[in-house]
C-alpha positions as CSV (number, residue, x, y, z in Angstrom):
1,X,9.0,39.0,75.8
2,X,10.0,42.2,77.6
3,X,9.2,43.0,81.3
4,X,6.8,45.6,82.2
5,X,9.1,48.8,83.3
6,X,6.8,52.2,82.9
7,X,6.6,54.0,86.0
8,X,3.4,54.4,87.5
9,X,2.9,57.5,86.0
10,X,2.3,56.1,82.7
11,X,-0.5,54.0,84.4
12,X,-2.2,57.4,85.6
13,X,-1.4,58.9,82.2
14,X,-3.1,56.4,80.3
15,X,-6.8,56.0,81.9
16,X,-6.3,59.9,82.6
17,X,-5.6,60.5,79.4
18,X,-8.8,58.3,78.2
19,X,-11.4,60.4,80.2
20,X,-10.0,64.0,79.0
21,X,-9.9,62.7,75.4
22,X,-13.7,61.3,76.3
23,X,-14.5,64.6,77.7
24,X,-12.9,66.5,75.1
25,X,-14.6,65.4,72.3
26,X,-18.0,65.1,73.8
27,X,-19.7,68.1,73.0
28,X,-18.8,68.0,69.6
29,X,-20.0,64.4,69.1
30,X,-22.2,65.1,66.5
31,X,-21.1,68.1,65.0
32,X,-19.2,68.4,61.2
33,X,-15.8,69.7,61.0
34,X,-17.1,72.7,59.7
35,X,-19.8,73.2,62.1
36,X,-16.9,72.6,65.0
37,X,-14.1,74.8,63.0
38,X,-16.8,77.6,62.8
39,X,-17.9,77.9,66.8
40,X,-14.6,76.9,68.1
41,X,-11.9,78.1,65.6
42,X,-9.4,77.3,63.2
43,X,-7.5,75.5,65.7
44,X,-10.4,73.0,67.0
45,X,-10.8,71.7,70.6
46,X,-8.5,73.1,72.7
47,X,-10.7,73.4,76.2
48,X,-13.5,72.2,77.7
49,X,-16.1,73.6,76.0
50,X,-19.3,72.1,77.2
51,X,-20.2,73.8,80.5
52,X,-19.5,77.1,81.7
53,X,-17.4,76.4,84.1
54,X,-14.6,75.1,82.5
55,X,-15.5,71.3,83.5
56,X,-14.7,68.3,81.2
57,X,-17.8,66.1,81.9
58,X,-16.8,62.2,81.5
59,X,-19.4,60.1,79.2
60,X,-20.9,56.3,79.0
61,X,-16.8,55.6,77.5
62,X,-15.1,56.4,80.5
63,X,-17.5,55.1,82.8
64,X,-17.1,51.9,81.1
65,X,-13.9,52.6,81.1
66,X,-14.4,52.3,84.8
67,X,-16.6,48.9,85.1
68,X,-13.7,47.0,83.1
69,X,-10.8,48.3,85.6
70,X,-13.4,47.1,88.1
71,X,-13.7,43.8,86.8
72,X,-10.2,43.4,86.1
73,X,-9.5,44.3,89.7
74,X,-11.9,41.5,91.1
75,X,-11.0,39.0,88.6
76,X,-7.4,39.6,89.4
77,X,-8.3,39.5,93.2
78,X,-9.4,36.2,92.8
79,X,-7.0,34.6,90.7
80,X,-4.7,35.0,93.6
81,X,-6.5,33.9,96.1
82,X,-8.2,30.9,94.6
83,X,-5.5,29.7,92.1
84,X,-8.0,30.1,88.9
85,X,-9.0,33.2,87.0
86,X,-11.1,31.5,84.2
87,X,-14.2,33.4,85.1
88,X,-12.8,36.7,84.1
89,X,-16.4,37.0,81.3
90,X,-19.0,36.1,84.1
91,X,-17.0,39.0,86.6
92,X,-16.7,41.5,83.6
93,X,-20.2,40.7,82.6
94,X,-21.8,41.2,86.3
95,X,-19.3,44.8,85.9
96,X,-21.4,46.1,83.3
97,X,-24.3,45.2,84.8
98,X,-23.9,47.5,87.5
99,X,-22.5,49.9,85.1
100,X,-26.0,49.6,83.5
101,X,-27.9,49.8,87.2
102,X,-25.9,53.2,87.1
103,X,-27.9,54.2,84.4
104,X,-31.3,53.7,86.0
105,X,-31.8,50.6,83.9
106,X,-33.6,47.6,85.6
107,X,-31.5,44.7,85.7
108,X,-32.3,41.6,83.6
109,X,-33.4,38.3,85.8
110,X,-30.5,36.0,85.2
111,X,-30.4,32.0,86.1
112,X,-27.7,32.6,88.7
113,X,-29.6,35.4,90.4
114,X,-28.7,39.4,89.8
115,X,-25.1,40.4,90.7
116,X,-24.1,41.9,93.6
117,X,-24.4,45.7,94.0
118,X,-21.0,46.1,96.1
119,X,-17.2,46.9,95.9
120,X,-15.6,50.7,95.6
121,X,-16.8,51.5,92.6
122,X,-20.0,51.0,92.4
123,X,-20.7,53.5,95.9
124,X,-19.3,56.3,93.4
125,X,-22.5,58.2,93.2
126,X,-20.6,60.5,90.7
127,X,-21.5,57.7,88.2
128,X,-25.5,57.5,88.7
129,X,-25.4,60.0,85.9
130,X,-26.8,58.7,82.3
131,X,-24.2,60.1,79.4
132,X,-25.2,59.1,76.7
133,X,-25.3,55.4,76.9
134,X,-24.8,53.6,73.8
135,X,-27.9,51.3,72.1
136,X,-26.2,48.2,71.4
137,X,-24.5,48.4,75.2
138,X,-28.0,48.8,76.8
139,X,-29.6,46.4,74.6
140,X,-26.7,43.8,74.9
141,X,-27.1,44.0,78.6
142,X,-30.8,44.2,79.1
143,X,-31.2,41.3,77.4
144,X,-29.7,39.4,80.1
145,X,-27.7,36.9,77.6
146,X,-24.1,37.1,77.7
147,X,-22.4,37.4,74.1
148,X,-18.9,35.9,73.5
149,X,-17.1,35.3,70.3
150,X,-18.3,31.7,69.6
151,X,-22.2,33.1,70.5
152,X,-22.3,36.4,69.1
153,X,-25.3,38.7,70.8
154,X,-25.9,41.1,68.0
155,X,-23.7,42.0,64.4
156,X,-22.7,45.4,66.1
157,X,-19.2,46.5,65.2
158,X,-20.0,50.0,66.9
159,X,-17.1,51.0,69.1
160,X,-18.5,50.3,72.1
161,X,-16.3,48.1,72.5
162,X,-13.2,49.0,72.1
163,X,-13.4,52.0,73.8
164,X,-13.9,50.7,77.5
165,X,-11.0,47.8,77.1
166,X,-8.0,50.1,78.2
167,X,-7.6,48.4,81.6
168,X,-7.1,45.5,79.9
169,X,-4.3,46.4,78.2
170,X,-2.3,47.5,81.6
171,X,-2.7,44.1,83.2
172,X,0.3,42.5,84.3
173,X,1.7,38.8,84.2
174,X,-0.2,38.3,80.6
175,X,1.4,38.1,77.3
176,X,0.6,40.6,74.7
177,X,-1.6,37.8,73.1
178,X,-3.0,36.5,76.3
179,X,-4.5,40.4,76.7
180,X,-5.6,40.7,73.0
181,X,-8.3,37.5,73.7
182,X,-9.5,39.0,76.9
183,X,-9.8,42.5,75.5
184,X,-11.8,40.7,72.3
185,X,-13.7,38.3,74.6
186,X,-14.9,41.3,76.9
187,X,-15.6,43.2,74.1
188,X,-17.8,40.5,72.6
189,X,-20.1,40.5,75.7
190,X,-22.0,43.7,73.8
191,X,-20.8,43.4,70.6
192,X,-20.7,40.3,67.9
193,X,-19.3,41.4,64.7
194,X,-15.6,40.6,64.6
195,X,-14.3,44.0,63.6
196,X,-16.5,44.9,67.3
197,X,-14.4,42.4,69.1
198,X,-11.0,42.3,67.1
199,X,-10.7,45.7,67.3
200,X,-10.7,45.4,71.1
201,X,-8.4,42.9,71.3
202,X,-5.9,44.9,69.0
203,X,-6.1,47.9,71.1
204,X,-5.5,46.3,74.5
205,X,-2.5,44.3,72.8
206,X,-1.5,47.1,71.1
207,X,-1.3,49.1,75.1
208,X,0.1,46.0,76.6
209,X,3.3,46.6,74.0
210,X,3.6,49.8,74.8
211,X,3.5,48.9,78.7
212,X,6.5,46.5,78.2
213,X,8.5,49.2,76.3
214,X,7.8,48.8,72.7
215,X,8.1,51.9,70.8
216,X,4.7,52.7,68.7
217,X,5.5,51.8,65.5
218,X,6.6,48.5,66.3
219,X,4.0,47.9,68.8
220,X,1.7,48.4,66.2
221,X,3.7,45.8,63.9
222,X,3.5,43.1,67.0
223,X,-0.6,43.6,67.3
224,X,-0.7,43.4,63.8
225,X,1.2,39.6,63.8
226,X,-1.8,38.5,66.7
227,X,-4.9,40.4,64.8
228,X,-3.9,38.6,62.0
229,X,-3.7,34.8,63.6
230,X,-7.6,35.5,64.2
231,X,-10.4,34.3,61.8
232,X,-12.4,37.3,60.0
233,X,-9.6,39.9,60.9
234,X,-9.6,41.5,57.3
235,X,-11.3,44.4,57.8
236,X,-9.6,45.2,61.3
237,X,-6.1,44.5,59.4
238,X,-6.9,46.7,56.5
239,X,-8.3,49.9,58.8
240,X,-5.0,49.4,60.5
241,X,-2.5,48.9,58.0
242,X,-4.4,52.0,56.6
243,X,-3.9,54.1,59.6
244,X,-0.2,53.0,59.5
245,X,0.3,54.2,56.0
246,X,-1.1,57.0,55.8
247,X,0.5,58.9,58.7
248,X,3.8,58.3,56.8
249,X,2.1,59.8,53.5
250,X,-0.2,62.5,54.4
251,X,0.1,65.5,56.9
252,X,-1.7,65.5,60.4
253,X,-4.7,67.4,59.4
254,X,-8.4,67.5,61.1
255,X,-9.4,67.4,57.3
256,X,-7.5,64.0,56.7
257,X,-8.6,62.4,59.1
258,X,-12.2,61.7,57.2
259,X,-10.0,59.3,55.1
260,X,-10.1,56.9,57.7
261,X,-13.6,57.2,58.5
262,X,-15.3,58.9,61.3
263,X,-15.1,55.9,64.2
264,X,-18.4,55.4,64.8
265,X,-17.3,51.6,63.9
266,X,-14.2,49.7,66.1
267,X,-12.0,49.4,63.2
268,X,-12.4,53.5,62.3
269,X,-12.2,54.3,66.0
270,X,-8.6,52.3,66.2
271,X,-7.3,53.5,63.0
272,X,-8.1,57.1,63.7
273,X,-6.4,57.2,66.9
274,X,-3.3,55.0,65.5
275,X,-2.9,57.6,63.0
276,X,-3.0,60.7,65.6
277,X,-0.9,58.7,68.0
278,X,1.7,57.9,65.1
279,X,1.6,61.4,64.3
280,X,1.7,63.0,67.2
281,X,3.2,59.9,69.9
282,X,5.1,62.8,72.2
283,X,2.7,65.6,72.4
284,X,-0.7,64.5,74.1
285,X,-2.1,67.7,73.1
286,X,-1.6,67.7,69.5
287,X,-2.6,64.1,69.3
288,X,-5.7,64.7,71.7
289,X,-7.2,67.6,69.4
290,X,-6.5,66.2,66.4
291,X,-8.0,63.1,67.4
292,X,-11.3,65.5,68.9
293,X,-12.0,67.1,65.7
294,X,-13.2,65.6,62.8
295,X,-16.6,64.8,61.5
296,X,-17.8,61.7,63.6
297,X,-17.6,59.9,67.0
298,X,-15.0,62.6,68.5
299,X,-15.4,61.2,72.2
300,X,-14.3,57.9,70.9
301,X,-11.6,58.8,69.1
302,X,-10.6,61.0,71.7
303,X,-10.4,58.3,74.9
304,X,-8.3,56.0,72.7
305,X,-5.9,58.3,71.4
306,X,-5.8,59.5,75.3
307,X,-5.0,55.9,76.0
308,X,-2.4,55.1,73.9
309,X,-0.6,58.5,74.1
310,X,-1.2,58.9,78.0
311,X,0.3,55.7,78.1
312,X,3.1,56.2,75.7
313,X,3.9,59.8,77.4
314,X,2.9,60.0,81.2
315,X,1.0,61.5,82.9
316,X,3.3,64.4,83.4
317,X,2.8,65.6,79.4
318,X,-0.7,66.0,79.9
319,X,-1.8,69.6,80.5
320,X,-2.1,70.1,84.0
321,X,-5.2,72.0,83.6
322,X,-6.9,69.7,81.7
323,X,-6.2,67.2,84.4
324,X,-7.4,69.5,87.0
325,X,-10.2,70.5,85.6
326,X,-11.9,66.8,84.8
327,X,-14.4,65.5,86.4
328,X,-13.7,62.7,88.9
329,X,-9.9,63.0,88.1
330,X,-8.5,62.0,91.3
331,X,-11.0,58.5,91.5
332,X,-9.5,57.6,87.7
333,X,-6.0,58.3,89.1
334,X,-6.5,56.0,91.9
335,X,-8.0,53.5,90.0
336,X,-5.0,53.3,87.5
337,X,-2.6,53.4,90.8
338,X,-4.6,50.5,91.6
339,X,-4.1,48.5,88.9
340,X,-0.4,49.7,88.7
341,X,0.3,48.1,92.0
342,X,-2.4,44.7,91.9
343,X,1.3,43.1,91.2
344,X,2.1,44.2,95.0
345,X,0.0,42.6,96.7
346,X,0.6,39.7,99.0
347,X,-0.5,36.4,97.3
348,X,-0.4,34.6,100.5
349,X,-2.7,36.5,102.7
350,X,-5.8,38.0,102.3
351,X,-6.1,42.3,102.3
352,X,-9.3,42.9,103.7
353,X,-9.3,46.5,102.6
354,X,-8.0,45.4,98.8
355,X,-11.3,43.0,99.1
356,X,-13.5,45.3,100.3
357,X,-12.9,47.5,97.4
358,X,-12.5,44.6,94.8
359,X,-14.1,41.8,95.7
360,X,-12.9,38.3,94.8
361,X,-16.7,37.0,93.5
């Protein structure tokens, strides 16, 4: 296996990245190509085009988005100072629920008592702000039952998932399969249909490739070997291989992307932003349009494509004003720097500060 090398600002680039692509595509959500080609222009989503000034306003993705870098912060936290990081679900799992308390939502009574409302994140008042939450996310979590692959919760294979695993994917010390079973396992917590879950897992494998150096292509070849060791992966496989394909046979058009779907479902969502990523691996802003204009879940599609290429580029290709000009940019930046430099910290003593923001329960 290789050794993580990307700089930092790959880090930034990749959960930066996610959030434009997410704020991108957000007003145009539910719009048809036409309908979007017709108000905006021949060339698509360029800007921010929401609010009048200028803004790119996150949604329910990247505040996910959020909640998982939290919870892989904590769980992290505590694997060093107790020795053990098995309970990496039951930390994730009391994440979201305070993603979901962001939302106004009641929280469910639970055996072991409500988690705790503390940490870094969750003083943020930025994120008291209801975008859009997705049903089976709300649903998943108000029931107070916590899904997992062996238990499924629902047969969702919406892309809730898979679009708030990114954080997973940059985690350090794990192997490239050890990451694709937590990204499916955390994904599972909402959503129970395999191409839900799988999908997941494949797109934080597919990111913890990249983060050890692999070039896209074959990164994609590697997630495929692991996707493919799991039982029910045939559909996930297939949207993949698709994806694969077809960038080498058909031109980068907003048009030809509808032959992949439009991502409303995990295994669209991936193989829409594998095939503007494959197409488009060294220009964020090519990739990030493309992936933001087509008929279907455009803020999806638009926070993983941000991921991967964000990752794969840096930071420094993104536009610098859509950087400066999205909401909360300097909190996502920190909380990739944060992840970026969990390695750093000293295993042998406890940082009272690092606990205070993440902490180890």
């Amino acid at each position: 296996m290789k050794q993580d090398f990307i700089p930092l600002e790959n880090y930034t680039g990749c959960l930066l990245g996610g959030a434009i692509g997410d704020a991108l595509g957000a007003p145009v959500e539910f719009l048809s190509l036409n309908q979007i080609l017709n108000r905006f222009g021949p060339d698509g989503i360029l800007e921010y085009v929401e609010f009048t000034d200028g803004k790119g306003r996150i949604t329910d993705d990247t505040q996910m988005t959020i909640f998982t870098a939290e919870a892989v912060l904590r769980f992290l936290n505590r694997s060093r100072q107790r020795g053990i990081w098995g309970a990496y679900l039951q930390i994730t799992y009391d994440s979201y629920l305070r993603w979901l308390h962001t939302q106004g939502e009641k929280l469910p009574q639970l055996p072991g008592g409500r988690p705790k409302l503390d940490g870094w994140i969750i003083r943020n008042r930025e994120l008291f702000s209801r975008r859009a939450p997705g049903n089976t996310c709300l649903g998943a979590l108000r029931s107070g039952i916590q899904g997992t692959m062996e238990r499924p919760i629902n047969n969702s294979k919406g892309c809730g998932g898979i679009m708030r695993v990114a954080p997973v994917g940059l985690m350090r010390g794990f192997s490239p399969e050890e990451i694709f079973k937590i990204g499916a396992e955390l994904a599972a917590i909402t959503h129970g249909h395999p191409s839900g879950y799988l999908s997941a897992g494949a797109f934080a494998a597919l990111l913890a490739f990249l983060k050890e150096g692999y070039m896209l292509r074959k990164a994609l070849l590697e997630t495929l070997k692991i996707l493919e060791s799991y039982t029910r992966h045939e559909e996930t496989t297939q949207a993949l291989k698709k994806a694969i394909d077809l960038s080498e046979s058909i031109e980068p058009t907003f048009e030809n992307i509808n032959k992949l779907g439009e991502g409303w479902v995990g295994e669209e969502a991936l193989a829409i932003s594998v095939f503007c990523a494959l197409h488009h691996k060294n220009d964020f802003k090519k990739a990030v349009n493309l992936a933001v204009t087509h008929n279907g879940d455009t803020d999806s599609t638009g926070a993983i494509t941000g991921n991967i290429v964000g990752l794969y580029c840096g930071e420094q290709k993104i536009p610098e004003n859509w950087i400066k000009n999205l909401e909360m940019n300097e909190f996502i930046k920190q909380i990739a720097i944060d992840i970026y430099r969990e390695k750093e910290i000293d295993s042998f003593a406890i940082d009272f500060q690092w606990n205070e923001k993440y902490p180890p329960v």
